[in-house]
C-alpha positions as CSV (number, residue, x, y, z in Angstrom):
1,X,67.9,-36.1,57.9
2,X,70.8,-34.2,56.9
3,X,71.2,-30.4,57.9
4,X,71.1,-29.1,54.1
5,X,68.1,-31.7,53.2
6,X,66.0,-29.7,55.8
7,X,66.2,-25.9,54.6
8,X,63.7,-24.0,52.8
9,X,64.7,-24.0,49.1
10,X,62.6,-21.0,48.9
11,X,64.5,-17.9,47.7
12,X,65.8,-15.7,50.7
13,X,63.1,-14.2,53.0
14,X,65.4,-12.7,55.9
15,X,64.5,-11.8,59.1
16,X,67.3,-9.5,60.4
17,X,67.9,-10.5,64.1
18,X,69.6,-7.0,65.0
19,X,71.4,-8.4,68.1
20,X,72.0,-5.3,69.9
21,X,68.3,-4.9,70.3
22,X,67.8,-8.9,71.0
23,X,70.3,-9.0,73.5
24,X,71.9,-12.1,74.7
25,X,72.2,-15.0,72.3
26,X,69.7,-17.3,74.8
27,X,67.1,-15.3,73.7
28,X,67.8,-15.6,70.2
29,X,66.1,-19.0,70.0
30,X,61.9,-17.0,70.9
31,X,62.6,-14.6,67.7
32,X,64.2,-17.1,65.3
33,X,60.9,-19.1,66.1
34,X,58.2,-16.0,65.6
35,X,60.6,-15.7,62.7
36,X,59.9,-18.9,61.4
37,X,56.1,-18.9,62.3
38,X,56.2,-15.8,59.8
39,X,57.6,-17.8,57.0
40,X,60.7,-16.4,57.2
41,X,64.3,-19.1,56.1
42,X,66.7,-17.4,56.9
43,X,68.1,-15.4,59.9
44,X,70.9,-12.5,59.4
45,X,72.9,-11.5,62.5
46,X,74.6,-8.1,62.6
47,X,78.1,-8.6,63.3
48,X,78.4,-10.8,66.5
49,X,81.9,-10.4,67.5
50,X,83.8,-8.6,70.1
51,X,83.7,-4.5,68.9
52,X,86.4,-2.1,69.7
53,X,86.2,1.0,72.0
54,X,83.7,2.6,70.6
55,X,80.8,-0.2,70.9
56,X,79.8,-0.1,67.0
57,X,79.1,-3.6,66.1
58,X,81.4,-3.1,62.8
59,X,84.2,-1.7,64.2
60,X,85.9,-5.0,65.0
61,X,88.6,-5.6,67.7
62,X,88.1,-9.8,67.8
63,X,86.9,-12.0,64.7
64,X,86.7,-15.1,67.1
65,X,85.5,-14.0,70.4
66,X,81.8,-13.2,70.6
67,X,80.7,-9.8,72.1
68,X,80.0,-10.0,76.1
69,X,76.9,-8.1,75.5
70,X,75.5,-11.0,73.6
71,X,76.9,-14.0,76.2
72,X,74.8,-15.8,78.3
73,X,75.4,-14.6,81.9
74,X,77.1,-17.7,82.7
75,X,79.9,-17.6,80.1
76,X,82.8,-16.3,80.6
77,X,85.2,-18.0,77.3
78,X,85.0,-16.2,74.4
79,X,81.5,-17.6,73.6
80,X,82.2,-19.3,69.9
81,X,80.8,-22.9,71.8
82,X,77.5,-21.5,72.8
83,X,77.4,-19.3,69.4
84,X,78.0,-22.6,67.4
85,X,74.7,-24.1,69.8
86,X,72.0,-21.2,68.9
87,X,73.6,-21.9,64.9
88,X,72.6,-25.0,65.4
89,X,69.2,-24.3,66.9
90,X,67.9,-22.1,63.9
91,X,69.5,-24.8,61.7
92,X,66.9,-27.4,63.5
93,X,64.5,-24.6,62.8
94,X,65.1,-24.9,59.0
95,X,66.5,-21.4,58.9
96,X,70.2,-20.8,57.5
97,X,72.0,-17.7,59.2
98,X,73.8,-15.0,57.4
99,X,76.5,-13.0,59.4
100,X,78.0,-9.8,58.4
101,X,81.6,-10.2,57.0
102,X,83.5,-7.1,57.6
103,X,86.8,-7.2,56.0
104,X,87.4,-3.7,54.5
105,X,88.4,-2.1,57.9
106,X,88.7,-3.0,61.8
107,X,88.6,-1.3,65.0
108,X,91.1,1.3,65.7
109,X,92.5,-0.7,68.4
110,X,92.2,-4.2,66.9
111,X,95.6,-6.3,67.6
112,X,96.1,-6.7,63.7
113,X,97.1,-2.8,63.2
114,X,99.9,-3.1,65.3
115,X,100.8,-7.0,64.5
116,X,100.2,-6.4,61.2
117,X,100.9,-2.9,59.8
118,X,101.1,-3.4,56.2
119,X,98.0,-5.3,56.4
120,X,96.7,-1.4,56.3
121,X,96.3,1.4,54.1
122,X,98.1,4.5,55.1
123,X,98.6,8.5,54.8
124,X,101.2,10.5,53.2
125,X,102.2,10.3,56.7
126,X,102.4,6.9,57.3
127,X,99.3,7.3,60.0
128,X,96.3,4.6,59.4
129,X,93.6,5.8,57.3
130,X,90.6,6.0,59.0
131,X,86.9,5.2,56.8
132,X,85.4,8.1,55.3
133,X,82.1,8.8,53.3
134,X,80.9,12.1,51.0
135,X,77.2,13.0,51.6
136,X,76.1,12.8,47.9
137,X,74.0,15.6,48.4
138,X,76.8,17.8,49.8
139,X,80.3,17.1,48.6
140,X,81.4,19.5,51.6
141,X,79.7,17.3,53.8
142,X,82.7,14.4,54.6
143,X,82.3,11.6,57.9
144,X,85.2,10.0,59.3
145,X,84.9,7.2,61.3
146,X,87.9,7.6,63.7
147,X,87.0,4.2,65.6
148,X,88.0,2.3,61.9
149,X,91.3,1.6,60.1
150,X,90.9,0.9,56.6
151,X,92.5,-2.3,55.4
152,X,94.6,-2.3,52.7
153,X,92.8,-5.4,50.5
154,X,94.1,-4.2,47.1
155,X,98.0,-2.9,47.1
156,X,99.7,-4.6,50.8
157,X,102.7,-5.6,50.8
158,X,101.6,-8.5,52.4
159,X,98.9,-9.5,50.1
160,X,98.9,-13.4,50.2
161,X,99.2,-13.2,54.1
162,X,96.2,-10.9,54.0
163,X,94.0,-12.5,52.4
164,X,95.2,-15.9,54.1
165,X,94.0,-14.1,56.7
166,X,90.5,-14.0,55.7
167,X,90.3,-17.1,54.0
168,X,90.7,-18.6,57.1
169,X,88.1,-16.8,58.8
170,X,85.6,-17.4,56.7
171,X,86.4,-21.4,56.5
172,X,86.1,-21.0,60.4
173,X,82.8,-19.5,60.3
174,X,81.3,-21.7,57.9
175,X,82.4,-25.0,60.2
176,X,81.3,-22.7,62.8
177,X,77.5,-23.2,61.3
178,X,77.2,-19.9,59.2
179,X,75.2,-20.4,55.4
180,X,76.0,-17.1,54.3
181,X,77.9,-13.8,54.8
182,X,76.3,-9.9,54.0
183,X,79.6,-8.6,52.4
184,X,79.6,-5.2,53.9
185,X,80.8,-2.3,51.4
186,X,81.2,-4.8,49.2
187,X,82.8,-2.7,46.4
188,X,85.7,-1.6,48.2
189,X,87.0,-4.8,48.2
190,X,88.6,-6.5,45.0
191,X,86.2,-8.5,43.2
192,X,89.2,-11.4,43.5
193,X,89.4,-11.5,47.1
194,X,85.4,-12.1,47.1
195,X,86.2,-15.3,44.8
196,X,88.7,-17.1,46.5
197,X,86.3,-16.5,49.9
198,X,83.2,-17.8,48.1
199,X,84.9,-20.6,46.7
200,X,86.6,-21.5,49.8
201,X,83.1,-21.5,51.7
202,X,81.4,-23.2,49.1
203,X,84.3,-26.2,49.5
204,X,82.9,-26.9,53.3
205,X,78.7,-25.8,52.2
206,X,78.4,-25.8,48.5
207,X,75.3,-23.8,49.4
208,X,77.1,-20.7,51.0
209,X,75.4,-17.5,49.9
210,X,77.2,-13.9,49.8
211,X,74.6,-11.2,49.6
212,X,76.6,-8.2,48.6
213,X,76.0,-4.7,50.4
214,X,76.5,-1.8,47.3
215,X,73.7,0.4,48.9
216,X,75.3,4.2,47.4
217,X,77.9,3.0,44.7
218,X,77.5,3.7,41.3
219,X,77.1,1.1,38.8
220,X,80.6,1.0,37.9
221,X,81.9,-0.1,41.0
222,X,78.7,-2.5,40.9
223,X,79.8,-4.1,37.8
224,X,83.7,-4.0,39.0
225,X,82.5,-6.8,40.9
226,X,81.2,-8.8,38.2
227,X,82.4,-12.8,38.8
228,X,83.2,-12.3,42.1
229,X,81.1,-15.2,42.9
230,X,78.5,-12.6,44.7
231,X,75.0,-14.2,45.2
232,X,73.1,-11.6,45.8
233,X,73.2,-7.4,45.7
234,X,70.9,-5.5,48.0
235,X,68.5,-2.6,45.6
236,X,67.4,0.8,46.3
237,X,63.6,-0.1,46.1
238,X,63.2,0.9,49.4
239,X,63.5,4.5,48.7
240,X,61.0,4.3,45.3
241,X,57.7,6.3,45.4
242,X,56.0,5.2,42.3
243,X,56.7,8.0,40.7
244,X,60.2,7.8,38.1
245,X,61.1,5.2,36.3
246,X,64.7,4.5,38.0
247,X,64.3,1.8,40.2
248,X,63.0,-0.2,37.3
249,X,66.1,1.1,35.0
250,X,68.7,0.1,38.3
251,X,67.0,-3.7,38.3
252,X,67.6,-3.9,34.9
253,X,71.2,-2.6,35.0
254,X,72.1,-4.7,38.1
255,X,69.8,-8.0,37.3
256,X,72.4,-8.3,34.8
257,X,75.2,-9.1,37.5
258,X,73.3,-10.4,40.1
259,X,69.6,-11.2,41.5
260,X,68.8,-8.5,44.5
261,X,67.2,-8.3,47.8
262,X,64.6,-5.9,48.8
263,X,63.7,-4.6,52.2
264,X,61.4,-2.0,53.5
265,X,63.4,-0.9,56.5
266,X,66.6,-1.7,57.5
267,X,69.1,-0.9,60.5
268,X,70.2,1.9,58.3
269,X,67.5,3.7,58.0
270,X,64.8,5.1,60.1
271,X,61.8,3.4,61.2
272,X,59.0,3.4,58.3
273,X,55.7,3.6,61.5
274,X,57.6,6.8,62.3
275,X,58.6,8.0,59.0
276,X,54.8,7.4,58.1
277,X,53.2,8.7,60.9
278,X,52.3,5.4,62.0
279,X,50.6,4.6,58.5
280,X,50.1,1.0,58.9
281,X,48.5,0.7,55.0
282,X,51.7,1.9,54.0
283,X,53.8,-0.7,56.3
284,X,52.1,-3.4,54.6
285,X,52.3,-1.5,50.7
286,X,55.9,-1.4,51.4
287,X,56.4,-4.9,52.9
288,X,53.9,-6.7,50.0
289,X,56.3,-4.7,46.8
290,X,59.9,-5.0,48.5
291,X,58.6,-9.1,48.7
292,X,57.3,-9.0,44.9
293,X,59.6,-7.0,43.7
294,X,62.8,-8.5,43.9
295,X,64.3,-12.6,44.2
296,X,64.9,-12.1,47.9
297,X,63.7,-10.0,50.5
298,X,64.4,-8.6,54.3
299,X,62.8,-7.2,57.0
300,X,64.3,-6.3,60.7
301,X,62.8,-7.4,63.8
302,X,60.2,-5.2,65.3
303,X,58.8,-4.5,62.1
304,X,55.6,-6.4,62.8
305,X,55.1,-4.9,65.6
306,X,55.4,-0.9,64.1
307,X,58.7,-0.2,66.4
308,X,59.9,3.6,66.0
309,X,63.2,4.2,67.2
310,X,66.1,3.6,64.7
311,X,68.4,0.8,65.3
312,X,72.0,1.7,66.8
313,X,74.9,-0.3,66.2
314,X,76.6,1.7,69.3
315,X,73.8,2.5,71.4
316,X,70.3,-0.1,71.0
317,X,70.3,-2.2,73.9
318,X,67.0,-4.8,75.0
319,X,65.8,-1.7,77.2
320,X,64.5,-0.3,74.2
321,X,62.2,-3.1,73.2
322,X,59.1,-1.6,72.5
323,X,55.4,-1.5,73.9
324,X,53.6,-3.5,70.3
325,X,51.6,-0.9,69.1
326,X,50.5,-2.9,65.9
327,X,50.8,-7.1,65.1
328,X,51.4,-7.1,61.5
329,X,52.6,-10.9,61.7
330,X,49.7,-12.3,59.8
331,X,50.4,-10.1,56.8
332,X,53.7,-10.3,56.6
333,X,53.2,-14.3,56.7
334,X,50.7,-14.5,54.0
335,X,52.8,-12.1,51.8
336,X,56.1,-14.7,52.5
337,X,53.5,-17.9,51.4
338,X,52.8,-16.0,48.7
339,X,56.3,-15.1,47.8
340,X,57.5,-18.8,48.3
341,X,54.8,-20.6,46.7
342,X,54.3,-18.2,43.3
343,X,57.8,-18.6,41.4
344,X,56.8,-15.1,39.4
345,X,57.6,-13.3,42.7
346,X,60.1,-15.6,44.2
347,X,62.3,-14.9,41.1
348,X,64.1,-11.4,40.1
349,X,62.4,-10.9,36.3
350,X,61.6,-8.1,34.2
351,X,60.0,-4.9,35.1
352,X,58.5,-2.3,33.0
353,X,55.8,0.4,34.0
354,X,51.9,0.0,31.8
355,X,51.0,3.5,32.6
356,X,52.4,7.0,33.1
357,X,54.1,7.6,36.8
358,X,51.6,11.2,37.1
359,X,48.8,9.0,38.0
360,X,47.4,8.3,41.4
361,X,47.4,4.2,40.6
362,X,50.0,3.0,38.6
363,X,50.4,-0.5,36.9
364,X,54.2,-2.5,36.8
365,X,54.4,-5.9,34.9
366,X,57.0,-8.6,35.9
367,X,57.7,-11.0,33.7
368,X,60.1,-14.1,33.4
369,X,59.9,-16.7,30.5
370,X,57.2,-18.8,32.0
371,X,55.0,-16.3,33.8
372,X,53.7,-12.6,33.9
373,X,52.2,-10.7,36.9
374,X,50.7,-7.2,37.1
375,X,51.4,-5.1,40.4
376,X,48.1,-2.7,40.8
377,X,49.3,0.0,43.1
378,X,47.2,2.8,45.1
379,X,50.3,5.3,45.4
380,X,47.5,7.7,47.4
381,X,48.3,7.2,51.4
382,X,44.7,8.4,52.9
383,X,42.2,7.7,50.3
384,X,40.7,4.9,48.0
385,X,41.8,4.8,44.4
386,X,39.2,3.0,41.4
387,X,41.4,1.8,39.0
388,X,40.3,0.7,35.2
389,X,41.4,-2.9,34.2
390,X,40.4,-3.4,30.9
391,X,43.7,-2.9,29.3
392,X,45.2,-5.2,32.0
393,X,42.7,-7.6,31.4
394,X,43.9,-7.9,27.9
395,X,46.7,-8.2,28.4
396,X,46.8,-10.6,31.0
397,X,47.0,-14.4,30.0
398,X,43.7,-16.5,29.9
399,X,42.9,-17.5,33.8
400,X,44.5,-14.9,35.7
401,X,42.7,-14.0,38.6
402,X,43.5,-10.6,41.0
403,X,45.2,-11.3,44.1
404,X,44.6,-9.3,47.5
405,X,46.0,-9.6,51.2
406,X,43.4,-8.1,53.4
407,X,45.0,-6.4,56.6
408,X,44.3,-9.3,58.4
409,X,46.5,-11.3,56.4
410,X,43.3,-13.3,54.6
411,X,44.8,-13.7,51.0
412,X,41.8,-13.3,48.4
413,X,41.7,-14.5,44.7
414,X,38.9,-13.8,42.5
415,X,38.0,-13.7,38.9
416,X,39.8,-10.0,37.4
417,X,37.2,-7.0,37.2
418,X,36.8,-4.8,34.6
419,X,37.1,-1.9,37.7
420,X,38.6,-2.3,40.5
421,X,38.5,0.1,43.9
422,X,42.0,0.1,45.7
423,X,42.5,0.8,49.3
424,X,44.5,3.2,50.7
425,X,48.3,2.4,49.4
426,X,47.2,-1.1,48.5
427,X,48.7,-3.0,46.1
428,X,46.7,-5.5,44.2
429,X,48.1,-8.1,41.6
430,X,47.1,-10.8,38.7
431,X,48.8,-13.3,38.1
């Protein structure tokens, strides 16, 4: 059978193997597989490659050696064989892998700022310009990342070697068995530069997906990257209570450019069982919408299992593997059937909220041009919810029936009540 014939055509439900945490890559193999058992079709690996001083996984020093942390104890080369074997392991799995592509800066001491110093942006002084963010809550509040130099994609003087540069790179990664790249800060590099790398892929897998990372930008520099041959943006649903109507207004404003992916947690943020008290209704509320909500979703390992302490891309090693203090495996795999087998939810649509955002339930209908579904969500953490569905019910086509996941992952369907009593932060839907 040939390699492409055998993936899930599904939409993109990721499980993000965060490899500092899963150590070396011959243990890769036991997580893509619980993966897989989960419903999961695709695996993204943080970058992979050999970091700089400073450990981070995206401050590069090597594109093409792997990092020793993540060899098998045996290997001593730079690791791309046995890299190019576990590829081809999920692969026989049916899962495609996604890699981070990190071409907007590099390690301090990466060989390319000194064999290549136009490659990179520079001060009044002539001194490499090292990554820096504003905390959009306090302009005073500025990070620099002094392990990074900031490439110069837009004005060096070197442009066509540059970007040659890159092209290459990602022609050897896709031979190398990679489906897809998260393009990290995707808007600071030229929409033009992400075309010519997407069409290059897509010339060795015509199925080679770029999920772009725009978490923090503002819509302008969102839309600046309009035809840039982007597959996929990541959304802000993650951070969505219930209770405004701008996550809806965002996935209208960016569905335009490009379908999204959801997420409940991420490496970036902090673990939702701590941030929750250890709230395991609200896990599974915020697992079940980011799935429904969006065309593609993503959840990082540990997860199912209710881990605490925030991912580090300098620090996490396997030590800090946790002690399971929940299994949410079943639910999480009936929510993926669910989201692979309804094409409402496996789709991005359109949203738009039924009732005020002051209530304790509140009702969201997505729609496409074959389909509607209503989302019936308990926003109350601690305590059941009775919810009136007589408008619902009218508005819902003929044969609807509600939809529930029970904890233990047991999907119910059943005619559509005229009340209905939700569980603490459970979310309910017709379709």
């Amino acid at each position: 059978m040939n390699d492409q014939e055998s993936y899930d055509t599904s939409p993109p439900i990721i499980y993000n193997l965060f490899p500092r945490l899963a150590g070396r890559m011959d243990g890769w193999i036991e997580h893509s597989e619980r993966a897989r058992s989960m419903g999961f079709n695709w695996i993204y690996l943080n970058p992979v490659t050999q970091p700089g001083f400073s450990g981070s996984l995206y401050a590069l020093k090597d594109y093409y050696r792997v990092c020793p942390d993540f060899l098998p104890v045996s290997v001593s080369s730079s690791g791309i064989d046995e890299l190019k074997g576990v590829l081809g392991q999920f692969r026989s799995l049916g899962l495609q892998t996604a890699v981070d592509l990190v071409i907007n800066h590099t390690a301090i001491d990466c060989p390319l700022v000194s064999e290549h110093p136009e490659w990179y942006l520079r001060d009044e002084n002539g001194e490499v310009v090292h990554p820096s963010a504003i905390d959009p809550a306090d302009a005073r509040k500025v990070t620099v990342w002094g392990d990074l130099a900031e490439i110069d994609n837009a004005t060096s003087p070197d442009l066509d070697g540059l970007w040659d540069y890159w092209t290459t790179l990602v022609r050897f990664y896709v031979e190398l068995g990679f489906d897809g790249f998260r393009c990290d800060a995707a808007y600071k590099v030229p929409a033009l530069l992400w075309r010519k790398l997407a069409d290059q892929a897509r010339e060795l897998n015509e199925r080679a997906t770029f999920f772009a990372e725009t978490l923090g930008c503002r819509l302008a520099e969102v839309e600046a990257l309009a035809g840039a041959g982007l597959d996929y943006l990541f959304n802000s649903s993650k951070y969505w209570n219930f209770d405004a109507p701008w996550a809806l207004e965002q996935h209208q404003a960016f569905g335009d450019l490009a379908p999204s992916v959801s997420f409940p947690e991420s490496h970036d943020t902090e673990r939702l069982f701590a941030e929750t008290g250890g709230n395991t209704a609200v896990m599974r509320q915020r697992y079940l919408f980011a799935a429904l909500f969006s065309e593609a979703v993503m959840m990082p390992i540990g997860f199912e299992y209710g881990f605490t302490r925030k991912l580090d891309v300098v620090t996490t090693r396997p030590k800090d593997w946790e002690e399971t203090r929940v299994d949410l495996s079943s639910f999480v795999g009936a929510v993926n059937r669910v989201k692979a087998e309804t094409p409402i939810f496996g789709c991005e649509g359109h949203w738009r909220a039924l009732r005020a955002y002051d209530q304790p339930t509140v009702v969201i209908e997505k729609s496409d041009a074959a389909e509607r579904a209503f989302l019936l969500i308990n926003k109350d953490w601690h305590a059941s919810q009775e919810i009136d569905l007589q408008d619902v019910r009218a508005l819902a086509p003929h044969g609807s029936e509600l939809h529930r996941i029970s904890e233990n992952g047991l999907h119910e369907h059943t005619a559509v009540p005229r009340r209905l009593e939700l569980l603490p932060a459970e979310i309910a839907w017709l379709v």
